[in-house]
C-alpha positions as CSV (number, residue, x, y, z in Angstrom):
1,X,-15.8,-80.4,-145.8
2,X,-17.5,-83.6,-144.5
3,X,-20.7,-84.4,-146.4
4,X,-23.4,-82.6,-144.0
5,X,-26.5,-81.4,-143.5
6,X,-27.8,-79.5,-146.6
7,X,-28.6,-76.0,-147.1
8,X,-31.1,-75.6,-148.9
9,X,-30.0,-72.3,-151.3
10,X,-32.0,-69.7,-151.9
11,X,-34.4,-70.3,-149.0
12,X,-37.4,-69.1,-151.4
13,X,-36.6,-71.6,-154.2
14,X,-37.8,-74.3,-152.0
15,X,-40.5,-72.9,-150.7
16,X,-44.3,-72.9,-152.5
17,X,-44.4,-73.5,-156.1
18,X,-45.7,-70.0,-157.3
19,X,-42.6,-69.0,-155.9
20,X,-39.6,-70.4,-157.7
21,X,-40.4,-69.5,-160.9
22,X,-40.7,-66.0,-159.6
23,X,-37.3,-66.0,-157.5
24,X,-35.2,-67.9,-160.5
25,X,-36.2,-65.2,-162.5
26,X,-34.6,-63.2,-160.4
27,X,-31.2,-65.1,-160.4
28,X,-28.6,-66.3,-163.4
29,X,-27.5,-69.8,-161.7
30,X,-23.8,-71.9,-163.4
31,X,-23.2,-74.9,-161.8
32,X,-20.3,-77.8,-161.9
33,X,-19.3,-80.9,-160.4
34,X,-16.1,-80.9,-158.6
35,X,-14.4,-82.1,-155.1
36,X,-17.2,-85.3,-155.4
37,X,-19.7,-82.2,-155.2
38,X,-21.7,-79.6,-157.1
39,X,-20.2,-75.9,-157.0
40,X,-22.5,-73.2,-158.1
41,X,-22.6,-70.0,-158.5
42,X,-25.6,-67.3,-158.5
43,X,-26.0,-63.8,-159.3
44,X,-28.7,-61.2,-159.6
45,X,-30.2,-61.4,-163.2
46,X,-28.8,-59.1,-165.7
47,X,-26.8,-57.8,-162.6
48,X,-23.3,-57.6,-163.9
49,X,-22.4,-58.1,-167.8
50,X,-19.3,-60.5,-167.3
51,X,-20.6,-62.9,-165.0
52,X,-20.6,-65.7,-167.8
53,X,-16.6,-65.3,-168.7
54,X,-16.1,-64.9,-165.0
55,X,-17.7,-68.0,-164.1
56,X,-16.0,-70.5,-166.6
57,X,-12.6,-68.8,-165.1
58,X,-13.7,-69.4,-161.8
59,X,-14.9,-73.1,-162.8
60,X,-11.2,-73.4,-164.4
61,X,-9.6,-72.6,-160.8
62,X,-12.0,-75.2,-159.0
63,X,-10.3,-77.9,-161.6
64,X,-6.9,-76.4,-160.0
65,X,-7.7,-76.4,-156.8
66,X,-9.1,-80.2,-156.8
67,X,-5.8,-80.9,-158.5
68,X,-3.6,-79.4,-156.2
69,X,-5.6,-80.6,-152.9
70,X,-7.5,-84.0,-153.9
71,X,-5.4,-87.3,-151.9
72,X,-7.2,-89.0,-154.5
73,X,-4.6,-88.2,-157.1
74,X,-1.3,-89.3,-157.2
75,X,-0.1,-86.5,-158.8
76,X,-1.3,-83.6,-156.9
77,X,0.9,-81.7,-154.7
78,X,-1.0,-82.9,-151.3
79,X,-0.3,-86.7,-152.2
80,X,3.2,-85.8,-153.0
81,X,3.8,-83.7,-149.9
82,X,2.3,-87.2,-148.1
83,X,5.1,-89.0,-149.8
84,X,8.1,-86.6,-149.0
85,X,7.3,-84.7,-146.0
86,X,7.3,-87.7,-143.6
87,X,11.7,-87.7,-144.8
88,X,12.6,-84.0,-145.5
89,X,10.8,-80.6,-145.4
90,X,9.1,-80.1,-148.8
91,X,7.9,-76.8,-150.2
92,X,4.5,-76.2,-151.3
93,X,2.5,-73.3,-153.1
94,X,2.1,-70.1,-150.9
95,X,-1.4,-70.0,-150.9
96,X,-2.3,-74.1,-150.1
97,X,0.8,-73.5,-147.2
98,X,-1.6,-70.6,-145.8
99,X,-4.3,-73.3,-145.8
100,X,-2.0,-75.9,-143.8
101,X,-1.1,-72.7,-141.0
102,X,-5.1,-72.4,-141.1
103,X,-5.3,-75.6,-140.1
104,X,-2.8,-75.7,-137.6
105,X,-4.1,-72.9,-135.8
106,X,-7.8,-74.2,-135.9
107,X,-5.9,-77.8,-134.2
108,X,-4.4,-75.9,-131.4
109,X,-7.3,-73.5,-130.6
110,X,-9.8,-76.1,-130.9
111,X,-7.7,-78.7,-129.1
112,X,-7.4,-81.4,-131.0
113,X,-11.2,-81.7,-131.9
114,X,-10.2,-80.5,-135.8
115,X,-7.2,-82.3,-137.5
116,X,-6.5,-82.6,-141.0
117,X,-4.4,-85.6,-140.2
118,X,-7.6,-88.2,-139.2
119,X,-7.9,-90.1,-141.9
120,X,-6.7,-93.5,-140.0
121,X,-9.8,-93.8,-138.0
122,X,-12.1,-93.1,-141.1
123,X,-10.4,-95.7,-142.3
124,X,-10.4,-97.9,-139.8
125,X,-14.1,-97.6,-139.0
126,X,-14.7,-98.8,-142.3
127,X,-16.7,-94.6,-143.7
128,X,-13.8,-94.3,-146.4
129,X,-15.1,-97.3,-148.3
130,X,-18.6,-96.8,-147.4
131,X,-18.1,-100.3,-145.3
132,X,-18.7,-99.1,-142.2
133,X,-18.1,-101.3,-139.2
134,X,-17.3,-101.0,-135.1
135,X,-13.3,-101.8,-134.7
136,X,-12.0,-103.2,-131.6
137,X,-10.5,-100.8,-129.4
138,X,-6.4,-102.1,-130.0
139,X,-7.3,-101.1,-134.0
140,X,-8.9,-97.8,-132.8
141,X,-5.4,-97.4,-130.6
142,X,-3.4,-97.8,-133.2
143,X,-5.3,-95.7,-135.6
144,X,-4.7,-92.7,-133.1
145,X,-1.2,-93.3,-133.3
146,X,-1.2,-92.1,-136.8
147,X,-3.1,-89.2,-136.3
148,X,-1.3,-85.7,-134.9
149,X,-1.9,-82.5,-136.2
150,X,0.8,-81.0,-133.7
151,X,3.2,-83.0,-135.5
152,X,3.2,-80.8,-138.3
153,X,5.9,-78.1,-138.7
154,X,5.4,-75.4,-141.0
155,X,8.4,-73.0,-141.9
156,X,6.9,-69.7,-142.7
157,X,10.4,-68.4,-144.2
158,X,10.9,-71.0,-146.6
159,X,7.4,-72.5,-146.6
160,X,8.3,-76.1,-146.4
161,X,6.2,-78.6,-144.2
162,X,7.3,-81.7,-142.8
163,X,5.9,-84.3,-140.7
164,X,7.7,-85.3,-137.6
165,X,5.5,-88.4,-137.2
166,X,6.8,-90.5,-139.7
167,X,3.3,-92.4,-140.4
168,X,0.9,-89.3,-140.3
169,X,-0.6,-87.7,-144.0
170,X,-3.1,-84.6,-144.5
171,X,-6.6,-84.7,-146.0
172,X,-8.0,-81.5,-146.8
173,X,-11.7,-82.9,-146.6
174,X,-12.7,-80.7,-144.0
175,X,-11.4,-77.6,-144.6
176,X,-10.0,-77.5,-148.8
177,X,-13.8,-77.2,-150.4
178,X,-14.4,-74.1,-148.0
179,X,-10.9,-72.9,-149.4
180,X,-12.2,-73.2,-153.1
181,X,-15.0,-70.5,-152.2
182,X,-13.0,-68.6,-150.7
183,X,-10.6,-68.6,-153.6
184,X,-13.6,-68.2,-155.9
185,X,-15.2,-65.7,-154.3
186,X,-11.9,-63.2,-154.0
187,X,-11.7,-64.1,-157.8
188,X,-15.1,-62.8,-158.2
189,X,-14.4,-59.5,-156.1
190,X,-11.0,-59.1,-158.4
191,X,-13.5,-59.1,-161.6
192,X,-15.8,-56.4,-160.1
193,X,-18.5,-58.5,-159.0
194,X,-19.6,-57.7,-155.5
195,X,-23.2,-59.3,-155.3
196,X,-23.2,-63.2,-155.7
197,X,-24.2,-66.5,-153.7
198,X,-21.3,-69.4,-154.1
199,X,-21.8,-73.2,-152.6
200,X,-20.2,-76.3,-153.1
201,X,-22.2,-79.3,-152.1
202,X,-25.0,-77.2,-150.6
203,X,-23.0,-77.8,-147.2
204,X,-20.3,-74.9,-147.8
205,X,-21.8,-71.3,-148.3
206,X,-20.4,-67.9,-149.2
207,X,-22.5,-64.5,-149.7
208,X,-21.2,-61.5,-150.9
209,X,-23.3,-58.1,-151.4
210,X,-26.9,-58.9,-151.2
211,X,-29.7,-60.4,-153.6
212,X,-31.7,-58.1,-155.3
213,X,-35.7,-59.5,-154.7
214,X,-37.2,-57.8,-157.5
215,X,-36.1,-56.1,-160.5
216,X,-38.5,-53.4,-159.8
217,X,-37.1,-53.0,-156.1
218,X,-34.5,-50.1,-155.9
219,X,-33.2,-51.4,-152.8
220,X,-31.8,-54.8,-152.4
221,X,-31.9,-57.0,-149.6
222,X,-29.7,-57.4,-146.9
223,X,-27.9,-60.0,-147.6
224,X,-28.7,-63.9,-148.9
225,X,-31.1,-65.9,-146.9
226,X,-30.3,-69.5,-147.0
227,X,-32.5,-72.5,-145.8
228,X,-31.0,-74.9,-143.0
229,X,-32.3,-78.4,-143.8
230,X,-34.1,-80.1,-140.8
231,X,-31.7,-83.2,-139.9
232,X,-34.6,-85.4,-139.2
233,X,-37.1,-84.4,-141.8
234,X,-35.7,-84.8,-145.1
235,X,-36.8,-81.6,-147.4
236,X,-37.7,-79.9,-144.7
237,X,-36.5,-76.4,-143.0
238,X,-35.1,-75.9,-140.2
239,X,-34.2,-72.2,-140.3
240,X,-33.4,-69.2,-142.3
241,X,-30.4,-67.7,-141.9
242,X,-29.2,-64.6,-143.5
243,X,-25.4,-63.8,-144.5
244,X,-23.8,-60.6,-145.5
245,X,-20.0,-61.1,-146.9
246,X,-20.1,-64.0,-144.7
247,X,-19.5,-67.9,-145.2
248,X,-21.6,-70.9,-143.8
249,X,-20.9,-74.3,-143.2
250,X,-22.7,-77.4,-141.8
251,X,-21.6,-81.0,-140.6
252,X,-23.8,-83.3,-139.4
253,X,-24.0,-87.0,-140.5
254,X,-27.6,-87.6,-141.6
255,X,-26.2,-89.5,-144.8
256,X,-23.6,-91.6,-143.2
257,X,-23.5,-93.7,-140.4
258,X,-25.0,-97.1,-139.6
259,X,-26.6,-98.8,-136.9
260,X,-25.5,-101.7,-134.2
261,X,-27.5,-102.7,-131.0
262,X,-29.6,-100.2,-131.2
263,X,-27.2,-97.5,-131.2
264,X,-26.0,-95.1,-134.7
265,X,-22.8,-94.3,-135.0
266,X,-22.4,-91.3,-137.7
267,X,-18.8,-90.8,-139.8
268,X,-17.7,-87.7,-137.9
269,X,-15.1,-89.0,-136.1
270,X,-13.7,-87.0,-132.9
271,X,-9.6,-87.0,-133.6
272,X,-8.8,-86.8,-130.0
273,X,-10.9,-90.1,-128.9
274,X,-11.6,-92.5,-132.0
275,X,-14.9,-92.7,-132.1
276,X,-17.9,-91.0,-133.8
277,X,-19.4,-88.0,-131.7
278,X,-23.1,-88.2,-131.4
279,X,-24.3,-85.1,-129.2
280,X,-25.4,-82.9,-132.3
281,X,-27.7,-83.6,-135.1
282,X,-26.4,-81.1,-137.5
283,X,-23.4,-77.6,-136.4
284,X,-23.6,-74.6,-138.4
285,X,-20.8,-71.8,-138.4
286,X,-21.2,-68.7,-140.1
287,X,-17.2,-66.7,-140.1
288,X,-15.6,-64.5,-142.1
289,X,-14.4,-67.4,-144.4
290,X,-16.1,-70.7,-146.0
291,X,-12.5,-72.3,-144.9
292,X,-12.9,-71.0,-141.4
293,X,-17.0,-71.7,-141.1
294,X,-16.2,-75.3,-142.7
295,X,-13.5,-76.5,-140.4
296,X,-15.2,-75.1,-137.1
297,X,-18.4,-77.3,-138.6
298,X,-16.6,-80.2,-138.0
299,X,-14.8,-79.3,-135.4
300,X,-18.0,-78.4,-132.9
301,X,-19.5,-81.6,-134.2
302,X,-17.4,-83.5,-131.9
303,X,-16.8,-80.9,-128.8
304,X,-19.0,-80.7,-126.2
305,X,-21.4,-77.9,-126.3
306,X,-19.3,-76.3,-123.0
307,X,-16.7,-76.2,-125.1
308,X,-18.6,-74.2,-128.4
309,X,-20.1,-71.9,-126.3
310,X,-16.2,-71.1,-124.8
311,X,-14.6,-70.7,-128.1
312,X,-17.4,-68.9,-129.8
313,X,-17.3,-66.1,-126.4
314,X,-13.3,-66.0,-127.3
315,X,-14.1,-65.2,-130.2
316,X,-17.1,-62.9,-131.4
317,X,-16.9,-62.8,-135.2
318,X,-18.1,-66.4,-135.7
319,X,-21.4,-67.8,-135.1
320,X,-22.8,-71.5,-134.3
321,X,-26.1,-72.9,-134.6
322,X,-26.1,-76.7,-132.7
323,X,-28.7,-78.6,-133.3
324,X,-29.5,-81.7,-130.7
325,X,-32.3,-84.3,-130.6
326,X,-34.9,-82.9,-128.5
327,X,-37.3,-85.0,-125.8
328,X,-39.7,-86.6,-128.7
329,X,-39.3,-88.4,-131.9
330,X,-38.6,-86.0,-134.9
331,X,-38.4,-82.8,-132.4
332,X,-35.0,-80.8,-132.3
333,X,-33.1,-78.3,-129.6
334,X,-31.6,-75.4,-131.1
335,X,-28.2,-73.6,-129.1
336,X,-26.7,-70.7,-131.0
337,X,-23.9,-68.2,-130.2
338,X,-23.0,-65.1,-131.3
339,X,-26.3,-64.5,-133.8
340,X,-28.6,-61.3,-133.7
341,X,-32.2,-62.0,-133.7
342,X,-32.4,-60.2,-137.1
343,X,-29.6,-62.7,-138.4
344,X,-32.1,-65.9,-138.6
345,X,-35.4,-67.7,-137.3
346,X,-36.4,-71.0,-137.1
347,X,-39.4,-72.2,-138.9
């Protein structure tokens, strides 16, 4: 996913001081970096008896999926489907092919606003090299011309993809870390582990079971609750939210972006315009999935709000917080969709 606005995991642990010594306590924490982020992964203390041997599997298949999915490797079998697909279908592993059909779906039902095949006009505005820069509108156009994720085809019998534009190529980045949780957290599940907390980058969540508060509590919690950073107030909440065998993701573009005239242009770039959208300060999605939550982040980021609201009504099982500038400096407008009042609160 798109670097984004953090959430800030547990909510407790970053709230008064007497408190985190008491809520870490209550938590066994692993962490790694991977994907250009940090994935951990927390469980109640003394919970479950293999959670160590678990974890360093689970840490091996991140190191898989990063070198199956990173364009940043030559060798990894998204920069060689880049290479082949644009000439012949090419075949890829069942599981990263499910990913692609994810994807595809999310393109058409969104329309157009997510597309794994936007990299030109990252590039072209300069946000791939951290050079970021206003290009003239012909280099925008001809950016656009590369990107198309309707000019994918995916063969579900022999599960081969090929690119009918001859210049597009696929970047993961918005959906692939989301994938990794998901993958993770099924891996957990399969080891008889049904009460954890996973993230990757603090911007992709999944919650399984619930935390358990206090050892001396013989009911648990429902559920994780997990900070929202405020997108104007560094280390500062926004909102709790709580999940249940849910995921969470966030995009906003607090960290990148840059300022001409006046005017900040942020590194989400809408695929069906070329140019970065600037109506939201920070979209949350919680969905059954960290692959579905994380791609929908990005995707509302650049539709209109009309257009959330529609999609979300279509379809009940995933939630959006949208967060816009409000009338004064440092004040923020919440919109959400879909969530119970017993879900989350603002702070």
């Amino acid at each position: 996913m798109v670097e984004g606005t953090e959430i800030q995991i547990p909510a407790s642990i970053n709230s008064a001081a007497n408190s985190v010594d008491r809520q870490n306590s209550y938590l066994e924490h692993y962490s790694k970096n991977a994907m250009a982020c940090e994935f951990a992964l927390m469980f109640n203390m003394q919970q479950y008896p293999q959670t160590g041997a678990v974890t360093a599997a689970a840490f091996e298949l991140i190191d898989q999926l990063e070198e199956q999915m990173s364009v940043y490797r030559s060798e990894s079998e998204v920069s060689k489907l880049n290479r082949t697909a644009n000439k012949t279908p090419t075949k890829v592993e069942s599981k990263l092919f499910q990913l692609l059909q994810l994807a595809a779906e999310l393109h058409t039902r969104t329309g157009g606003a997510f597309d794994i095949t936007s990299t030109p006009l990252t590039q072209v505005w300069g946000f791939d090299q951290r050079d970021a820069r206003i290009p003239n509108q012909d280099s925008i156009d001809t950016a656009l011309s590369k990107v198309g994720g309707d000019q994918i085809v995916l063969d579900p019998i022999s599960q081969t993809v090929l690119f009918v534009d001859k210049e597009i190529g696929i970047n993961l980045g918005g959906i692939g870390k989301g994938h990794a949780l998901d993958r993770i957290a099924d891996f957990m599940s399969e080891n008889a582990i049904s009460d954890f907390l996973i993230h990757g980058g603090q911007s992709s969540v999944v919650g399984r079971g619930s935390q358990v508060v206090s050892k001396d509590e013989s009911t648990p919690t429902s559920g994780w609750v997990v900070g929202l950073s405020h997108p104007l107030i560094p280390e500062h909440r926004l909102a709790e939210i709580t999940i249940m065998n849910e995921a969470l993701g966030t995009s906003g573009t607090g960290r990148q972006g840059f300022f001409f005239q006046g005017k900040r242009y942020g590194h989400i770039i809408d695929p069906r315009t070329g140019w970065p959208s600037d109506h939201f300060l920070s979209t949350t999605v919680i969905s059954p999935s960290a692959a579905l939550s994380d791609a929908l982040a990005t995707a509302f980021f650049v539709m209109s709000i009309e257009e959330v609201e529609e999609y979300c009504r279509a379809n009940q099982q995933v939630k959006a917080i949208l967060v816009t500038q409000g009338k004064s400096q440092g004040q923020t407008d919440i919109e959400w969709f879909n969530l119970a009042d017993e879900e989350w609160r603002r702070i």
